[in-house]
Each structure stands twice: as structure tokens, then as C-alpha cells.
C-alpha positions in Angstrom: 27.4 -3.8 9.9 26.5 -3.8 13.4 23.3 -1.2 13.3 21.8 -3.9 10.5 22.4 -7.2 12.8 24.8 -8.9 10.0 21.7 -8.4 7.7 23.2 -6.5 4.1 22.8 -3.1 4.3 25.3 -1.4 1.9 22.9 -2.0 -1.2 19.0 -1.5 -1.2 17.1 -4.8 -2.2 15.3 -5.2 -5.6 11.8 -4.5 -6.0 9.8 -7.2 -6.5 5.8 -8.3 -5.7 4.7 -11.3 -4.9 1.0 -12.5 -5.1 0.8 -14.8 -1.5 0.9 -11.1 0.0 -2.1 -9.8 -1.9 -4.8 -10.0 1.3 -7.3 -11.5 -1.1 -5.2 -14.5 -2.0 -4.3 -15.2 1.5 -8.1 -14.4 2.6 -8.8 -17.7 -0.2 -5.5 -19.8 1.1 -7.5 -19.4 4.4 -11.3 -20.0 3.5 -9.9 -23.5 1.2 -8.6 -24.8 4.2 -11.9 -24.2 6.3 -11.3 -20.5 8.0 -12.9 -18.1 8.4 -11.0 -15.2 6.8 -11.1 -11.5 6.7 -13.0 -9.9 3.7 -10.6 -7.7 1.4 -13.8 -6.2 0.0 -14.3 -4.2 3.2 -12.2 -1.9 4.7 -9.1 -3.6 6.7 -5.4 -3.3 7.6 -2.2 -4.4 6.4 1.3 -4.6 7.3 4.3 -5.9 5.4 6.8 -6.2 7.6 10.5 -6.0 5.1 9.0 -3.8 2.7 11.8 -3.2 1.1 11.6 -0.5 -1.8 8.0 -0.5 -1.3 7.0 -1.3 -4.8 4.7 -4.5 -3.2 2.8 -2.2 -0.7 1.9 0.1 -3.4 0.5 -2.1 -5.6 -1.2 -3.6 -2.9 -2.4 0.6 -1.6 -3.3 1.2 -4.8 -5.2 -2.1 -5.9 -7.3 -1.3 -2.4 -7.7 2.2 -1.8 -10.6 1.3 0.8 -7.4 -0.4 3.2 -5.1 0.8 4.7 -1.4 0.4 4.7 1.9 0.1 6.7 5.3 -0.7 5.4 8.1 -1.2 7.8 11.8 -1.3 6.8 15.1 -0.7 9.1 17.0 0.5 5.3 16.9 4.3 5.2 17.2 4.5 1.5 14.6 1.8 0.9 12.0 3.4 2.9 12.7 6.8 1.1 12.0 5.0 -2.2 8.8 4.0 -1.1 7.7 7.3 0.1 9.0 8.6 -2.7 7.0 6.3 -4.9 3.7 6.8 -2.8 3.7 10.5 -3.0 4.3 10.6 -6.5 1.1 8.5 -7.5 -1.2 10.1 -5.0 -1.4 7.4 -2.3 -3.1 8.3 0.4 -3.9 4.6 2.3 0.2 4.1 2.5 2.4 4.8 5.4 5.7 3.6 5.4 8.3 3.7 8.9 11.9 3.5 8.9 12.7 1.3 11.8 14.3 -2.4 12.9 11.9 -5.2 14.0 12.7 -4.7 17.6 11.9 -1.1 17.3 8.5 -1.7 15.9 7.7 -4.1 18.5 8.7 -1.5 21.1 6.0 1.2 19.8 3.8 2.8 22.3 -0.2 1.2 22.4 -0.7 4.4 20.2 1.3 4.1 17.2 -0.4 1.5 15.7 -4.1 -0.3 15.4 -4.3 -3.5 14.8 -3.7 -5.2 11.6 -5.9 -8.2 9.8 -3.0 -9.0 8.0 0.7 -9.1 8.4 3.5 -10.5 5.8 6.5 -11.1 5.9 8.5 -12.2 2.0 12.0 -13.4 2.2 13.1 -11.9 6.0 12.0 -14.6 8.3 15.1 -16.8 7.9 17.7 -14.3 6.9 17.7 -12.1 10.1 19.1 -13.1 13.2 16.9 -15.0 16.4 17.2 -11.7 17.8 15.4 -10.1 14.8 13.1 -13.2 14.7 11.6 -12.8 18.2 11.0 -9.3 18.0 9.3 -10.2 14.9 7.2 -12.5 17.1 6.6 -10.0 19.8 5.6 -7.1 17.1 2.7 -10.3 15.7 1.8 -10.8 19.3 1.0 -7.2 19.7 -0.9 -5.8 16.4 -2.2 -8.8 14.7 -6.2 -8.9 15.5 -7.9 -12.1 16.7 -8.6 -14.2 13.7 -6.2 -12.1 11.6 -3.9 -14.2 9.1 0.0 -13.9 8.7 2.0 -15.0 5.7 5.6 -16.2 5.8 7.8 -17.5 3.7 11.4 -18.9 4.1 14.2 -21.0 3.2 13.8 -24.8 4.5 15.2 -27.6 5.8 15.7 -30.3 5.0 15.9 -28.8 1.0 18.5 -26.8 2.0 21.0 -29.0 3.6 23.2 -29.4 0.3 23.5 -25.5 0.0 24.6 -24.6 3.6 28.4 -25.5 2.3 27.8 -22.9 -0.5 26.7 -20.1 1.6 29.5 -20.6 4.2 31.9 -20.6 1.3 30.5 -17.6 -0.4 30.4 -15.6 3.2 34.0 -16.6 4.2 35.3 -15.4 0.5 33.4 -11.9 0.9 35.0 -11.2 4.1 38.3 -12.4 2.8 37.8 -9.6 -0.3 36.1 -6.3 1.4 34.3 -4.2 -1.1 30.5 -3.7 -2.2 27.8 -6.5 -1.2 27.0 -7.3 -5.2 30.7 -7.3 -6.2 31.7 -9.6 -3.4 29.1 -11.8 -4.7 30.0 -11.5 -8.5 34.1 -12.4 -7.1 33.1 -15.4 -5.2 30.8 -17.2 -7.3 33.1 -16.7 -10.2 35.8 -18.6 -7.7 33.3 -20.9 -6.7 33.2 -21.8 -10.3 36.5 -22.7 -10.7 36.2 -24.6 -7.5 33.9 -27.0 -9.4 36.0 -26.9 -12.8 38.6 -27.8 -10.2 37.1 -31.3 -9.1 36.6 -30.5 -5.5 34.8 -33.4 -4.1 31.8 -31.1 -2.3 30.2 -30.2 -5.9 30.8 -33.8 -7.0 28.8 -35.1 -4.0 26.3 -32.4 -3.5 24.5 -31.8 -6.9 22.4 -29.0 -5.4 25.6 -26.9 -5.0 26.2 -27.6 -9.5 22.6 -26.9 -10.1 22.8 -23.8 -7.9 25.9 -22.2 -9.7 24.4 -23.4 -13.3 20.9 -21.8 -12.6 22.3 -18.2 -11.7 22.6 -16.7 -14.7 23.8 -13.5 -15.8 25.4 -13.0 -12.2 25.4 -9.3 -12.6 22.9 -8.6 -13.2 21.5 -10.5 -10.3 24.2 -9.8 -7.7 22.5 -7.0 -5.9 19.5 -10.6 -5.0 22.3 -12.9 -4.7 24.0 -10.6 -1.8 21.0 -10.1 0.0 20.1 -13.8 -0.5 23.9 -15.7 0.6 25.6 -12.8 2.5 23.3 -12.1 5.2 25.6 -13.5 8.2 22.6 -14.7 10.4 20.7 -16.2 7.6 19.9 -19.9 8.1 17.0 -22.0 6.8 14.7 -23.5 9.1 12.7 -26.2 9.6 8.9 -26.3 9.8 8.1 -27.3 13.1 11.1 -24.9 14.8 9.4 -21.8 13.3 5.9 -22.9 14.4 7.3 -23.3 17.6 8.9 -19.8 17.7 5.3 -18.2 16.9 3.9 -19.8 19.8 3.7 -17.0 21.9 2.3 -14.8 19.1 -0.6 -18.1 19.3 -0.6 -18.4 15.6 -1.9 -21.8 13.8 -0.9 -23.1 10.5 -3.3 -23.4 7.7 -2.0 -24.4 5.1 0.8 -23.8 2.4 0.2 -20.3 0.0 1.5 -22.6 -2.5 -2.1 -24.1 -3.0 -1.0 -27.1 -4.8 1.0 -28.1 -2.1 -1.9 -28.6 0.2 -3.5 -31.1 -1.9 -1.2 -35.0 -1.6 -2.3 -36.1 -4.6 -0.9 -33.4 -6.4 2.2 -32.9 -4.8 3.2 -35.9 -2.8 4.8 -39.5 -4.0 2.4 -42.3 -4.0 5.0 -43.9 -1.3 5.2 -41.4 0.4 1.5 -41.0 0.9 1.3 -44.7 2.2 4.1 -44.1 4.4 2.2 -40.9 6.1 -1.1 -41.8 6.0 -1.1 -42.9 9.7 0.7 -40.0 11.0 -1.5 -38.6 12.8 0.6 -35.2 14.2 -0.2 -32.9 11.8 1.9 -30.5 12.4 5.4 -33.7 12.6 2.9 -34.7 9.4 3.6 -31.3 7.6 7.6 -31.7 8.5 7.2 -35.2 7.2 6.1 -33.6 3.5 9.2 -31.3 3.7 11.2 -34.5 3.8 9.3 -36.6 1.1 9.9 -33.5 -1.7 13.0 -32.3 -0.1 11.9 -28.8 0.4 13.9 -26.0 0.0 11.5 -23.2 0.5 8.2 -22.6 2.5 5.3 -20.1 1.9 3.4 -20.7 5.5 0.1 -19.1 6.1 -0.9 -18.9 10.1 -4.1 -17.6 11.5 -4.2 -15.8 15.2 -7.0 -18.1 16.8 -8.0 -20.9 14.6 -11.8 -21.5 14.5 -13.0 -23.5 11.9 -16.9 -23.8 11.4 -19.3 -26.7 11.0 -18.5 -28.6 6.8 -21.8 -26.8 6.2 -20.1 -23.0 7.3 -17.0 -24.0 5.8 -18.7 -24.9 2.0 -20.8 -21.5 2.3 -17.8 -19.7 2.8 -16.1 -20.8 -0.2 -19.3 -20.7 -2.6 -19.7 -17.3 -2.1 -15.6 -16.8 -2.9 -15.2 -15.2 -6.2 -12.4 -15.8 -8.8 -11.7 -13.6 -11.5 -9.8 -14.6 -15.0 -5.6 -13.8 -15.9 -6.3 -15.5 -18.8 -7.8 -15.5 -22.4 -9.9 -18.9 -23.0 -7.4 -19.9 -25.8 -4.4 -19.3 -22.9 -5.5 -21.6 -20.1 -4.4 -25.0 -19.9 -5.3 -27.9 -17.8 -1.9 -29.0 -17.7 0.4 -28.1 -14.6 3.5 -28.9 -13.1 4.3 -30.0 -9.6 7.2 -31.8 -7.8 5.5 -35.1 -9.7 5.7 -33.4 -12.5 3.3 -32.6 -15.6 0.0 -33.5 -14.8 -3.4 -32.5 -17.0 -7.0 -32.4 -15.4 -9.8 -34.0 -16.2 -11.1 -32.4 -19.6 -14.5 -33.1 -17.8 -14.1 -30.8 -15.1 -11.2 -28.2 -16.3 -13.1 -27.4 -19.5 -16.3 -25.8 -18.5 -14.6 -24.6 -15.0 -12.0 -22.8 -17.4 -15.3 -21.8 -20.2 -17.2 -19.5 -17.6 -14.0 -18.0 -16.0 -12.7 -16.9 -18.7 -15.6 -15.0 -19.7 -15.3 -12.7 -16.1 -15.5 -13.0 -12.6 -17.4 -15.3 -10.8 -18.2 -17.1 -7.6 -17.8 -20.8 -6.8 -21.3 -21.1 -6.2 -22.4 -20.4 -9.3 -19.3 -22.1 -11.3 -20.9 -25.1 -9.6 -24.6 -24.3 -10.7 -23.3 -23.3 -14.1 -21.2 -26.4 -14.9 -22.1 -29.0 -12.3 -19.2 -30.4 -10.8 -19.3 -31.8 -7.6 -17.9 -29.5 -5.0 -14.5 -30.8 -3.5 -13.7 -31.6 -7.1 -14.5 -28.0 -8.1 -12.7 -26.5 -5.0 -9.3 -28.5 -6.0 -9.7 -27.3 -9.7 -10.0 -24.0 -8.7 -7.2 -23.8 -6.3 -5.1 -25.5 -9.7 -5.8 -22.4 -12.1 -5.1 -19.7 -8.9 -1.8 -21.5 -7.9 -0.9 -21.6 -12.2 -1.6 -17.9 -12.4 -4.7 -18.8 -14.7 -7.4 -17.4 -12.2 -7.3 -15.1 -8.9 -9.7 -14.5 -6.3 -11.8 -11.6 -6.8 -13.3 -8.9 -5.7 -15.9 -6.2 -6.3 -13.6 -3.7 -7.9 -12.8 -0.3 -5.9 -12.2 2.9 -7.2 -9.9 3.0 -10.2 -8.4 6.4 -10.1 -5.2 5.6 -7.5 -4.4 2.2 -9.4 -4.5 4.3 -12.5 -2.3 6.6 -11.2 0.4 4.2 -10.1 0.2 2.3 -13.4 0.8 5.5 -15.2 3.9 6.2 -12.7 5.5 3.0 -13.4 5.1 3.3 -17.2 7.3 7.0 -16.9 9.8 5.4 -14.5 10.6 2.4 -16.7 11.8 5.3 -19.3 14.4 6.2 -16.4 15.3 2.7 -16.4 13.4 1.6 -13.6 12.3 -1.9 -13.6 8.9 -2.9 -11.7 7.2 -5.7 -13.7 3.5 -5.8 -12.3 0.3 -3.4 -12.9 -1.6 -2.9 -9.9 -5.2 -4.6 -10.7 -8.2 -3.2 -8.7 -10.4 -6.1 -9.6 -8.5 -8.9 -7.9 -6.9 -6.3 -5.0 -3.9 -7.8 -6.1 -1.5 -7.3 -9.2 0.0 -9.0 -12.1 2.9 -9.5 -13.9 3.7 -7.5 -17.1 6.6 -6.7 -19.5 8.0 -3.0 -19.7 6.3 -3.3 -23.0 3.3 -4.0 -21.6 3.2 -1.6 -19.2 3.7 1.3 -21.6 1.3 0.2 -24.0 -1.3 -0.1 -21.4 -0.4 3.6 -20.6 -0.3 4.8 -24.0 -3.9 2.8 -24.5 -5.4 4.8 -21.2 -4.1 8.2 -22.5 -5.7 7.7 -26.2 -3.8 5.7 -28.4 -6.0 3.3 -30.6 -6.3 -0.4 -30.0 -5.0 -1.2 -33.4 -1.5 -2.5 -33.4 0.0 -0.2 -35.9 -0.5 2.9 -34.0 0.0 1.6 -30.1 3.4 0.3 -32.0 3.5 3.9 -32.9 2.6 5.0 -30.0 4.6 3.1 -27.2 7.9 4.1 -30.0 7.3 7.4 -29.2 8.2 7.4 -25.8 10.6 4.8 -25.7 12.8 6.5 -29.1 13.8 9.6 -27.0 15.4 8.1 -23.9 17.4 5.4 -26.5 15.2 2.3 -25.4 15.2 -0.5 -28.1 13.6 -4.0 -28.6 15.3 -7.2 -28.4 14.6 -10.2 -30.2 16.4 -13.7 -29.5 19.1 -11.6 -27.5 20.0 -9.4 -30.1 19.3 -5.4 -29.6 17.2 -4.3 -32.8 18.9 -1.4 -34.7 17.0 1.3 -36.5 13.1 2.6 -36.8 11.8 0.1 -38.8 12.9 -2.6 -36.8 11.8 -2.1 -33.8 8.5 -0.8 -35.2 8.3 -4.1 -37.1 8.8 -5.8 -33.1 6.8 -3.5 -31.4 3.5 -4.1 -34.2 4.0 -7.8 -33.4 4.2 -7.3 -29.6 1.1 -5.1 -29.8 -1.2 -7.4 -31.6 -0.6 -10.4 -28.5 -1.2 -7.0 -26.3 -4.7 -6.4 -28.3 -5.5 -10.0 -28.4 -4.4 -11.4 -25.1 -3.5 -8.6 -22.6 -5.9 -5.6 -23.1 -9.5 -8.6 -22.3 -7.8 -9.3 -19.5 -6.8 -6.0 -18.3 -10.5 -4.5 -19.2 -12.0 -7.2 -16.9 -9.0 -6.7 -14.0 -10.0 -2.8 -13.7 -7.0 -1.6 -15.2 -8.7 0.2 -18.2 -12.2 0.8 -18.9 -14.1 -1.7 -21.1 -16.0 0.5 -22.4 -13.7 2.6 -24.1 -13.0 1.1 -27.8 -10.9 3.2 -29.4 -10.3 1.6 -32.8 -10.2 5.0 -35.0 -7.4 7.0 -36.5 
């Protein structure tokens, strides 16, 4: 373990992607809170920092092939996926290095130009101050002036309850050598009978109960669970320690990537918005809302050189943002859930915000001419249906063909039992989640099959019959032809009715092509 800093390195991460890294959504966290952002419509660079397998960068190449694209990961095999996974769907705007934080930050003026964004998912608190600074150092060196960075990591003081855990979860591993996810399956099973046992921690800490009774199937999840508990330098942080350590990179916060959370009245206690309305620190202010919700993980946003305009700039900046549906009409929903809990709009402004999205991609200035409500009420709506997955920014869609590519790709590689669980969607520069059914039938749909449900049934069974893959309904495994054709023609009519509008407007498949015959 001593090349990988205490950091898990005998099993490669899962793939995953995760819309705060999607420049477009971090370019509207930034423009909501009154900065000026880069525009994802034109040309710009990008570096995820962690990349893991790469399947997040990808998505991100291949939803904006006018960008460009650098992944960085100190895991040999990861990297190798990600090339791997690059190549095969053509991508030509992604580079990815095999190398540790501190050797990225070390790179000669040469190797790199400067980026407009940088993320980092999950890393930040699970690598060692070591790791973190160079971190800081590689920010300080190839973010550009006004150029945004996202962040996310565990916090304090949510985490406080869970610390026990981990330490008991780390000192059983190293107590019973063997692989990272079978360590993890052993010790939480232990753990387990810990609790059955009576020990007083899990009596007086509920988050440890709730923690073990949210895991659930543990194997399948170990290979997260190892990279999430084992990691010995991993610690959560607090707020104000980790803006402090990206002082010298001279980052400021903007807000949370979790857009509901910058909004108090729809995230924070009524006492606990008395008690902070006169704290006037706003950075002691935004440790203050940690402690009032008890926090347990951050998704920080920070700016190289904040600069906000005149309220006049600031409004013209937003109207002319864009915001595209996820949605059907008869899908969307006023009603949300925060740490208050459920809470429903007001029909008068979430209806006719929620009519003219629906019907396609639009910008704020014209939702406000089209339905007429008042602007900081429209602005807060809008940031609602984003942050529920109803609505994402938009942008003028790019050039199809490598987004098409990669789709196609994943749809193959789920029949080798890969799992990926998003299409990359040009439209939004982004992606979006989707079922392996999903993503099959959307490739069966852009290589001919007809949008009637009896024959994409057909059609998605034919590729999924050879390699043995079968249905499941209510957790049972379907048996036989007819049954799974039975699922599949049900599955197919939601994918007609709900996914394929929505996937027509995101750029995935071309609208125009209505292939209703046969």
C-alpha cells in the first residue's frame, strides 16, 4: 500500500457519473448565485481529477465533442479502462494520464493548458493532506482566472457518529488480510453481530444502525464500500478547514451544487433561520447550515477570482441561461423533498413553468415572457426541477455522431455484463440515467427497430437471448420466451411513451425519424 498513500488500490473503483460534473450544470450553479461563468457552448477545457474508470469523462467527451478533455488517475488498471473505453467509441477530445496528484502538480509549464473547469467526486476527503495539497498546488497551477472547481466530500459535523464505524471497520480489515471487498463483506457482517450483541456504541449512535441497515446487498456493493471505509487517510472535513486549504489555489465559494441547498427556505429550519439571520460571516454562516441539518456530505462549487456584476448583469446572465426538459409533462411534479421534508410549489408558478419546459428547451428569459412570473420566483423554481432531475441546463446541441457512438458502445458492453447506467446526451452537454433496458432499446431504436412496443420487445430480446440475460420482476428472474417478452412489451411501451420524447429532444436520437412500420 505505500505507492497508493493508504488510498485502496487492490480493486479498481465502480463506474459511476454524476451530473454536478457536467460543465453546463456547474456553469448554471455559478450564473444562480451571480457569476459569471464559462460558456459550455464554446469550446473549453476540462479536467476530472480521480477519474476513475473513466466512464464520467466520456460521457462528458462525448456529450461535448467541441471540448476538450483530461482524466487523471494514479490506478493503472483504471486508466487502461478508460482508454480502453475512449478508443473504442472514437473519442478524439479525451486524454486520460496515469499519475498521483503530486505528480500532476509537478508537470512541466508544457504538459498542460489551462483548464475552465476542474472536478474532483469523492477524492477530496479520502486521500491523505499530502494528497490534498498537491491537489491544491495542481488547482493553483492549471485552473484559468474565473474558472470554476467542483468538490464534493464527506462532512462534519454529519459525520461525527460514523467515525467509530470506519475505525472499527479498518482495525477488523487489518486484523483479516485478504482482498479490499472481502474485508469489507467480513467486517460489516461482524459489525452486525456487534449490534445484535447490544454494544452500547450502536445503541447511542443511531447513525452507526441506520448505516449497517441501509447497505444492502453488501456484495454486491463491497467493491464502493472498500473504497468508501478502508481508505486509511480518509477523514471528513469541515467546511471552513477545506476553504482554508484552497487558499493558496485563491478559490471562493459559490454556492452548494446541491441547488436546493442554497435557497434557506427550502432547506433550513425556521429556528434555525432566526438563529442565523444575523451572522454576518458568510463563510462561519455556511458552517453554521452544516450544523443546523447535520451534514454529512458536501457538493462545494469554488470560482478562481470571484467577480460578480451589477443585479442588472447578474439577471441578464441568467435570462439568457437555457434549460432543457428530463421529463414528459405528465412525469413532472411540483412536489420535492428536502431535509424539511415534502414540500409542493405553488400550482401558480410550477404549472406553466413546468407546461413550456416540457415541450423543449428554453431560456429563462422567455419562460418569464411566456408565463409571467416574477423573476427571483422563477429563478428558485427553476433551480427546484434541475436539482429533482426534472429539467437541466441546456445547450445548443453539438454534433451527434461521437455521443452516438458511445451510446452504441455501452449498449454492447452491458451484453458482457458491464454495467454503466447513463446515455451521454449532447443537448444538455451532460448525461442521464438509464436502465440496461433502456439503453439497449435506445440502441436497437437507432439501428432500425420500430417504435412499436411489440417489436423493440422483439428486438432488445434478440440481443439479450444469446448471452443468457433475463428480466426480473419483483425480484424474481423470469423463465422462458414468453415471459420475458411479455416484460420486455411492457417495459417498451413506458420507453415509447416516456423515454424515447425525451431522448428525441436530448439529441440522443433523431426526431425526425418515426419508424412506426413493420
Amino acid at each position: 500500500m505505500d505507492w497508493s498513500g493508504g488510498y485502496v488500490s487492490d480493486i479498481n473503483y465502480i463506474s459511476g457519473f454524476y451530473r454536478e460534473l457536467a460543465p453546463g450544470y456547474l456553469s448554471f450553479v455559478a450564473r444562480l448565485q451571480g457569476e459569471p461563468a464559462p460558456d459550455p457552448a464554446r469550446p473549453f477545457r476540462y479536467a476530472e481529477l480521480g477519474c476513475g474508470q473513466g466512464l464520467g469523462t466520456n460521457l462528458l467527451a462525448a456529450a461535448n465533442p467541441h471540448a476538450e478533455f483530461v482524466g487523471i488517475d494514479f490506478l493503472p488498471g483504471q486508466i487502461a479502462n478508460a482508454r480502453d473505453q475512449a478508443a473504442a467509441a472514437g473519442l478524439e477530445n479525451v486524454t486520460f494520464h496515469e499519475a498521483s496528484f503530486a505528480e500532476a502538480a509537478q508537470w512541466p509549464d508544457a504538459a498542460l493548458a489551462p483548464f475552465d473547469y476542474i472536478t474532483l467526486h469523492g477524492i477530496y476527503a479520502w486521500v491523505s493532506p499530502a494528497n490534498r495539497e498537491a491537489i491544491v498546488r495542481f488547482l493553483e497551477r492549471w485552473l484559468k482566472p474565473g474558472g470554476l472547481v467542483y468538490i464534493s466530500y464527506n462532512a462534519m459535523p454529519g459525520w461525527a457518529g460514523l467515525l467509530p464505524f470506519q475505525r472499527l471497520l479498518r482495525e477488523h480489515a487489518a486484523r483479516h488480510p485478504g482482498r479490499s471487498d472481502r474485508q469489507v463483506e467480513s467486517g460489516l457482517a461482524f459489525m452486525q453481530q456487534l449490534r445484535e450483541a447490544g454494544l452500547a456504541y450502536f445503541e447511542r449512535h443511531p447513525a452507526a444502525p441506520a448505516k449497517l441497515d441501509g447497505l444492502g446487498d453488501i456484495a454486491r456493493e463491497s467493491t464502493y464500500l472498500a473504497h468508501e471505509y478502508l481508505n486509511t487517510a480518509a477523514q471528513p472535513l469541515y467546511f471552513t478547514d477545506v476553504l482554508a486549504e484552497l487558499a493558496p489555489a485563491r478559490l471562493d465559494y459559490v454556492g452548494s451544487a446541491d441547488l436546493v441547498e442554497n435557497y434557506d427556505a427550502l432547506s433550513l429550519p425556521e429556528a434555525a433561520r432566526a438563529a442565523l439571520e444575523d451572522v454576518a460571516d458568510p463563510h462561519y454562516r455556511e458552517l453554521l447550515r452544516d450544523y443546523a441539518v447535520n451534514r454529512v456530505f458536501r457538493r462545494d462549487v469554488f470560482i478562481k477570482g470571484s467577480r460578480r456584476g451589477t443585479p442588472a448583469q447578474q439577471d441578464a446572465a441568467v435570462l439568457q441561461t437555457a434549460v432543457a426538459p428530463l421529463l414528459t409533462r405528465a412525469e413532472m411534479t411540483p412536489v420535492f423533498h428536502t431535509h424539511l421534508g415534502e414540500l409542493t410549489g405553488q400550482a401558480r408558478i410550477y404549472q406553466p413553468l413546468m407546461d413550456r419546459i416540457a415541450r423543449g428547451p428554453t431560456t429563462l428569459g422567455d419562460l418569464r415572457q411566456a408565463t409571467g412570473v416574477e423573476l427571483p420566483a422563477l429563478i428558485q423554481a427553476c433551480a427546484v426541477l434541475v436539482a429533482t432531475g426534472q429539467a437541466h441546463p441546456a445547450q445548443p446541441p453539438a454534433d451527434p455522431g461521437p455521443a452516438g457512438r458511445l451510446a452504441e458502445l455501452l449498449a454492447e458492453r452491458i451484453l458482457e455484463d458491464e454495467a454503466h447506467g447513463h446515455l451521454p446526451a449532447p443537448a444538455i452537454g451532460s448525461a442521464v440515467a438509464a436502465s440496461d433496458t433502456e439503453i439497449v432499446a435506445l440502441a436497437a431504436l437507432r439501428q432500425g427497430a420500430p417504435q412499436r412496443a411489440e417489436r423493440l420487445a422483439e428486438a432488445v430480446w434478440s440481443r439479450f437471448r444469446p448471452v443468457g440475460r433475463r428480466m426480473v420482476r419483483d425480484g424474481q428472474v423470469l423463465e422462458g420466451e414468453r415471459a420475458n417478452l411479455r416484460e420486455l412489451q411492457e417495459r417498451a411501451r413506458g420507453i415509447l411513451r416516456e423515454r424515447l420524447p425525451v431522448w428525441q429532444g436530448l439529441g440522443l436520437i433523431d426526431a425526425g425519424s418515426d419508424r412506426r412500420g413493420g
